[in-house]
C-alpha positions as CSV (number, residue, x, y, z in Angstrom):
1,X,17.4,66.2,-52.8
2,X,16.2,67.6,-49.7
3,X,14.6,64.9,-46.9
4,X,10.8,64.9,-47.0
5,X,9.4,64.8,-43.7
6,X,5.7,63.7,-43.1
7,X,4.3,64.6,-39.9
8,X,-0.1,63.9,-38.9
9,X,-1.5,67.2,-37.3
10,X,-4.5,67.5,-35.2
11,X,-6.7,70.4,-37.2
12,X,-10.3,71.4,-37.4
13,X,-11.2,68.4,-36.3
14,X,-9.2,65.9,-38.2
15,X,-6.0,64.8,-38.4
16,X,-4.3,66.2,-41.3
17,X,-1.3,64.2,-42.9
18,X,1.0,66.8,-44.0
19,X,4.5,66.3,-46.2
20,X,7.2,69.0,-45.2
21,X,10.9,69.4,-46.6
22,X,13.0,72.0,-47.3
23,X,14.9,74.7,-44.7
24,X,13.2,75.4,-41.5
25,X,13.4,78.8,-41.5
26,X,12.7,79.1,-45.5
27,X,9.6,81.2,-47.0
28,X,6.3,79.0,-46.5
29,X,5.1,77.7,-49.7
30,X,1.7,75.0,-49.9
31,X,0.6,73.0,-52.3
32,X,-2.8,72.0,-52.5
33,X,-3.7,68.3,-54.7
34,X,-6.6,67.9,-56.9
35,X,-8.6,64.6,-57.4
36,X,-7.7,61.8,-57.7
37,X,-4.4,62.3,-57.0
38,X,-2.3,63.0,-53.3
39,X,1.2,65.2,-51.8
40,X,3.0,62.6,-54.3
41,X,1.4,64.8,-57.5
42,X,3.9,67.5,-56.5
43,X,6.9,64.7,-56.2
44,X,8.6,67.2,-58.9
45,X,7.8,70.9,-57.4
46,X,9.1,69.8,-53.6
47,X,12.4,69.4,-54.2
48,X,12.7,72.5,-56.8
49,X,11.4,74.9,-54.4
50,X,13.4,73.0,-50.8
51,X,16.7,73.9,-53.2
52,X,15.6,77.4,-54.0
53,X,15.1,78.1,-50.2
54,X,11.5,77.9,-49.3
55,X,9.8,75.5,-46.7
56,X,7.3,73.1,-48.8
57,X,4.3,71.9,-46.8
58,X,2.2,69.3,-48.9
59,X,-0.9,68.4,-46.9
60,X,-2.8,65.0,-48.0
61,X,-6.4,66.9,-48.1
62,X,-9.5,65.5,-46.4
63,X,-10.5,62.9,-47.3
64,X,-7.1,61.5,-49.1
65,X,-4.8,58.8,-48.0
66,X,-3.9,58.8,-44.0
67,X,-5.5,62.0,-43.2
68,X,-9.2,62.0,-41.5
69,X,-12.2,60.9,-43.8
70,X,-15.3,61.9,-42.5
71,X,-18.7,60.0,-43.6
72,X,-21.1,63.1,-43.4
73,X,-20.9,64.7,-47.1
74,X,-21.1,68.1,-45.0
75,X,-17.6,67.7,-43.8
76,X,-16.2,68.4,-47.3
77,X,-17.8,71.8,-47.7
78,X,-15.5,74.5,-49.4
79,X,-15.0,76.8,-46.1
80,X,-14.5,73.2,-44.1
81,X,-11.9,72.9,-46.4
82,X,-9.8,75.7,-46.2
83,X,-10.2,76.2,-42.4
84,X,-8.3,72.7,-43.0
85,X,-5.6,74.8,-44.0
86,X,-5.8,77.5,-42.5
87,X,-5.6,76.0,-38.9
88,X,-2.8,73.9,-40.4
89,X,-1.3,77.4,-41.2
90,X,-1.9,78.8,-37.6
91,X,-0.5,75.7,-36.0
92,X,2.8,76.6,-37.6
93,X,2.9,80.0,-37.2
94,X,2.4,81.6,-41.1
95,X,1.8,84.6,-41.3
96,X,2.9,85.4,-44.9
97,X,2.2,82.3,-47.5
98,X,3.1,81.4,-51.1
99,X,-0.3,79.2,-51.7
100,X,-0.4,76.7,-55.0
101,X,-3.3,74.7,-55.9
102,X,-3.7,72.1,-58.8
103,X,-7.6,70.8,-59.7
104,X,-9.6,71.1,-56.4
105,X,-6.8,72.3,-54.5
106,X,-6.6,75.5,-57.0
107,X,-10.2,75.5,-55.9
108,X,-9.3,76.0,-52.5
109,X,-6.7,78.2,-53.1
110,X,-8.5,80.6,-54.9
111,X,-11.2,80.8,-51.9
112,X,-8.2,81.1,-49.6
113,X,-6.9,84.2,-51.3
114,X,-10.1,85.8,-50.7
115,X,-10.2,84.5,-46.8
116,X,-6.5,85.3,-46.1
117,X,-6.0,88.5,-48.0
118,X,-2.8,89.3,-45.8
119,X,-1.9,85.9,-45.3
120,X,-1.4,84.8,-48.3
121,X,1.4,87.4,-50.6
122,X,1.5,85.2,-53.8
123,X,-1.2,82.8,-55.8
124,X,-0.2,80.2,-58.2
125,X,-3.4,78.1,-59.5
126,X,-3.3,75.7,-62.3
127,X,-6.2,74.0,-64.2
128,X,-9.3,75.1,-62.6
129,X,-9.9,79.1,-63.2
130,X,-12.0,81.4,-61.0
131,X,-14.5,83.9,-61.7
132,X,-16.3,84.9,-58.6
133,X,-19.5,83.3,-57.3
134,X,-22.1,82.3,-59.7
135,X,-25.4,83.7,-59.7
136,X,-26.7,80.4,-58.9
137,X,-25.1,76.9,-57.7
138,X,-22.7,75.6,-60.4
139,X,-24.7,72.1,-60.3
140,X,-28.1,73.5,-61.0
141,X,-26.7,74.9,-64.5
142,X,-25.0,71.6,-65.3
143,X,-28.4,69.5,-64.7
144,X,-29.9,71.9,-67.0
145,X,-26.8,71.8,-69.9
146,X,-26.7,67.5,-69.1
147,X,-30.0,66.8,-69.0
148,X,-30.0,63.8,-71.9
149,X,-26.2,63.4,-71.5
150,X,-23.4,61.9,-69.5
151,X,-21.5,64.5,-67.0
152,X,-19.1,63.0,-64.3
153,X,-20.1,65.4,-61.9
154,X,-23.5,65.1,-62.2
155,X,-22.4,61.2,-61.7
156,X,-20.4,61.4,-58.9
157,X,-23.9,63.4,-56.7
158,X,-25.5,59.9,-55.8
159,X,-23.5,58.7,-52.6
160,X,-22.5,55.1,-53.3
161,X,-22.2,55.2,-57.3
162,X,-19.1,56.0,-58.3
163,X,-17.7,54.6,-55.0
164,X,-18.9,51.0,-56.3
165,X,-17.7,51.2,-59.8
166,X,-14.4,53.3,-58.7
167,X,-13.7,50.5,-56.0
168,X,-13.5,48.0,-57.7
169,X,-10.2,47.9,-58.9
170,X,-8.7,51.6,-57.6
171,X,-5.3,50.8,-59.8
172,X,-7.1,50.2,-63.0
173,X,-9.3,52.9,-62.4
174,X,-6.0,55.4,-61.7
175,X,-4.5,54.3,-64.7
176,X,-7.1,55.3,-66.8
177,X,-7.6,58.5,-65.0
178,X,-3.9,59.5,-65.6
179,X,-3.7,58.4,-69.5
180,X,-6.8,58.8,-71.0
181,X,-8.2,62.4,-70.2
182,X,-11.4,61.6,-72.6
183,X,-12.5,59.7,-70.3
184,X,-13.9,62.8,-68.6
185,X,-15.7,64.2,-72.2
186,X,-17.6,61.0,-73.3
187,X,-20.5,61.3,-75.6
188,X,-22.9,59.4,-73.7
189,X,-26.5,58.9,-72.6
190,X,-27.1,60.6,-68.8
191,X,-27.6,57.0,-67.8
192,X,-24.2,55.6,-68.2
193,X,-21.5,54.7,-65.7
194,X,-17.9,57.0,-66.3
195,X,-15.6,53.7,-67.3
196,X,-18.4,52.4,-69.5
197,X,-17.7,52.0,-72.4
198,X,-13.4,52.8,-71.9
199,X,-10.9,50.6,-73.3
200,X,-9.1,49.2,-70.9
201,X,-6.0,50.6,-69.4
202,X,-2.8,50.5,-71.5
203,X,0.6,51.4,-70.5
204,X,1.4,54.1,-67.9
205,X,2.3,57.9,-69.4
206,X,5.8,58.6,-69.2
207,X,5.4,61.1,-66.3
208,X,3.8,58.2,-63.9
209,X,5.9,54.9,-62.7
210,X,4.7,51.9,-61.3
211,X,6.1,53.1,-57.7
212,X,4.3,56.7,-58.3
213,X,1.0,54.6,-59.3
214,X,1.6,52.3,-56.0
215,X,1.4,55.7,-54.0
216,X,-1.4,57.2,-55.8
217,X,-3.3,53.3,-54.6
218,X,-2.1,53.5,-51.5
219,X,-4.4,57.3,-51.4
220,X,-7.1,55.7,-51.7
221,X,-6.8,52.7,-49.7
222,X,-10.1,54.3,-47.7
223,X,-11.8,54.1,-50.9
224,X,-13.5,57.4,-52.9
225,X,-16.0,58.1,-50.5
226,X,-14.0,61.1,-49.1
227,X,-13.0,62.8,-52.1
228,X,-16.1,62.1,-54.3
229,X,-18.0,63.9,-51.4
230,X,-16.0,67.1,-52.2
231,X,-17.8,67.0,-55.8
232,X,-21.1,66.8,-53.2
233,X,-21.5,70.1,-51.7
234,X,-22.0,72.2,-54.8
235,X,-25.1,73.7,-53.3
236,X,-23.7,74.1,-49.4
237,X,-21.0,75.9,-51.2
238,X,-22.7,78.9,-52.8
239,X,-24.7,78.9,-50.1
240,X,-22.4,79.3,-47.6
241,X,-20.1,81.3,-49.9
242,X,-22.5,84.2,-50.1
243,X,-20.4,86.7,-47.7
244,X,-17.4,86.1,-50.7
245,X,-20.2,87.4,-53.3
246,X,-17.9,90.2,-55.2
247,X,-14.5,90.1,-53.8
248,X,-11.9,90.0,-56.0
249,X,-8.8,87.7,-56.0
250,X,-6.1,91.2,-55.4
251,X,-2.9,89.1,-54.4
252,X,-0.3,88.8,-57.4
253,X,-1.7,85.6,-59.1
254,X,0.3,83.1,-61.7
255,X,-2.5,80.6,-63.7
256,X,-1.4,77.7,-65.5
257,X,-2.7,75.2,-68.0
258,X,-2.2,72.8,-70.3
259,X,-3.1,73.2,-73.9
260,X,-4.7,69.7,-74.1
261,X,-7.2,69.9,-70.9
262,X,-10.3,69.1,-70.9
263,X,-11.4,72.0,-68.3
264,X,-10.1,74.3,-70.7
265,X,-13.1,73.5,-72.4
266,X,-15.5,72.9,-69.8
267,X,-14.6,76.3,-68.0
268,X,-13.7,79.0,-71.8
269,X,-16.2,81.2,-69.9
270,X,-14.4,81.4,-66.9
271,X,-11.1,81.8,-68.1
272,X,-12.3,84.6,-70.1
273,X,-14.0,86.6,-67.3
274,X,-11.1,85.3,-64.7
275,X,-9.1,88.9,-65.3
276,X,-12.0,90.7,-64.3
277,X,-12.2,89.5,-60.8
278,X,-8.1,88.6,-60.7
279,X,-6.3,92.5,-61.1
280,X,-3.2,90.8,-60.8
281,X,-3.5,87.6,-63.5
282,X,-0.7,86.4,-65.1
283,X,-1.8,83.5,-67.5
284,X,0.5,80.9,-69.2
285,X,-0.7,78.1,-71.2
286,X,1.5,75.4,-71.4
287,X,1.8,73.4,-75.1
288,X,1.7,69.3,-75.3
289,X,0.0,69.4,-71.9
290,X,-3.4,67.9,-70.6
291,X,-5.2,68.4,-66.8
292,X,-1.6,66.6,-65.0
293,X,0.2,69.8,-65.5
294,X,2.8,70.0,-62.5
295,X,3.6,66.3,-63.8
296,X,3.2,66.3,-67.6
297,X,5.4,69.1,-67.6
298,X,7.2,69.6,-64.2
299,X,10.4,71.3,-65.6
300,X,8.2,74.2,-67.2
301,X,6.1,74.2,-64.1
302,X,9.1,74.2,-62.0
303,X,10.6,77.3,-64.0
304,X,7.7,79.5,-64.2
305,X,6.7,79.2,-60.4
306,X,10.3,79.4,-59.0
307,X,10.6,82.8,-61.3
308,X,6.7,83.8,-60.2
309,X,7.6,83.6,-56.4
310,X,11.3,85.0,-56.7
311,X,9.8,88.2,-58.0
């Protein structure tokens, strides 16, 4: 297995914790994390893609783990986001990327194909689709659709919340993050907490070890403040998205997910307008596999990117 080196980068303000391996002189590939997870989500891609060649850089986004964690909830907008990575990718001399993204980090991804339309030759997003900007910000609609019931994102808006009740014991709350994906579809009232109400945690999936949970802890050792404000900016985003209104997504693009997650359901609409604004969509669906993808099935995920970016 190739050495992973971790090296903390002053960029955009912040020092950005980043985990490289792989040969110096390889093609750049990044992998963006989702929430709640960290770099050590992609503990099964990085040494795949260091053995097929390609430099891996594995940043621990903003807000996550040893990297900077702002207070202000405006220092988690979407553009503040990717100019994480793009100054990351400037300090390091890129100028032609491979760019993957799980969850959030697909989010970002996506935006950073339409920023970096040179920079960036290949896109591999999994879980979260794209469609273009909304008419509207996404969180008006979902106040309207939730008004008499329970939506996380609706419950993570009030700074202080979900910090308090996610807080309060991080590993219990990881492990039933990572087994039980339901917990993010409960029927019910708009009133309740997200872990009232959920069994407690049994034992961890097959994909996740007590030394991967300690790591995933040790993330959020600064608490949630940082990533819940991502889910915070809903408005600021479309707002400040408005110069991206109508661009399409034109590099080559690989999309994956799993059968059995839950955004599949949230986001059918998207996914069935995604080919519309992507020219260049490949999608794969992946069977016996929930929101955890590069983890819950990291062979297939392994095989289907190394052959997406050998092309």
């Amino acid at each position: 297995m190739s050495a992973i080196e971790q090296q903390t980068i002053q960029v955009n303000g912040i020092q950005l914790s980043l985990h490289i391996a792989g040969p110096e002189t390889g093609p750049p590939v990044w992998l963006l994390h989702g929430f709640p997870e960290c770099w050590h989500s992609w503990r099964l891609q990085i040494p795949a893609l260091a053995a097929a060649g390609y430099r891996v850089f594995v940043p621990q986004m903003r807000g996550y783990g040893p990297s900077s964690a702002p207070a202000d909830i405006a220092d988690y907008d979407l553009l503040t986001l990717c100019a994480d990575i793009q100054g990351a990718m400037d300090l390091f001399g890129h100028r032609r990327v491979a760019m993957v993204g799980h969850d959030w980090g697909a989010v970002v991804a996506w935006h950073l194909a339409l920023l970096e339309p040179q920079r960036i030759r290949a896109l591999v997003t999994m879980s979260v689709p794209f469609a273009g900007r909304s008419r509207r910000p996404v969180i008006e609609i979902m106040r309207e659709l939730y008004a008499e019931r329970f939506n996380y994102i609706l419950y993570f808006q009030e700074p202080g919340v979900a910090e308090q009740e996610l807080e309060a014991d991080i590993e219990r709350t990881l492990r039933l993050f990572m087994q039980d994906q339901d917990v993010f579809l409960q029927q019910k009232p708009a009133t309740a907490t997200l872990l009232e109400g959920v069994a407690l945690p049994g034992a961890l999936p097959a994909w996740c070890s007590q030394h991967d949970l300690e790591i995933y802890v040790q993330a959020f050792a600064q608490g949630f403040r940082g990533p819940l404000n991502w889910y915070r900016n809903f408005e600021r985003n479309w707002q400040r998205t408005e110069f991206l209104a109508g661009r399409q997504v034109l590099q080559p693009t690989l999309f994956l997910i799993g059968d059995r997650d839950p955004v599949g359901v949230f986001e059918a609409h998207t996914l069935k307008r995604m080919p519309e604004v992507v020219p260049q969509l490949e999608q794969q669906v992946l069977a016996n596999c929930g929101h955890w993808i590069q983890v819950e099935q990291g062979a297939q995920v392994n095989a289907r990117l190394l052959e997406f970016l050998g092309r």
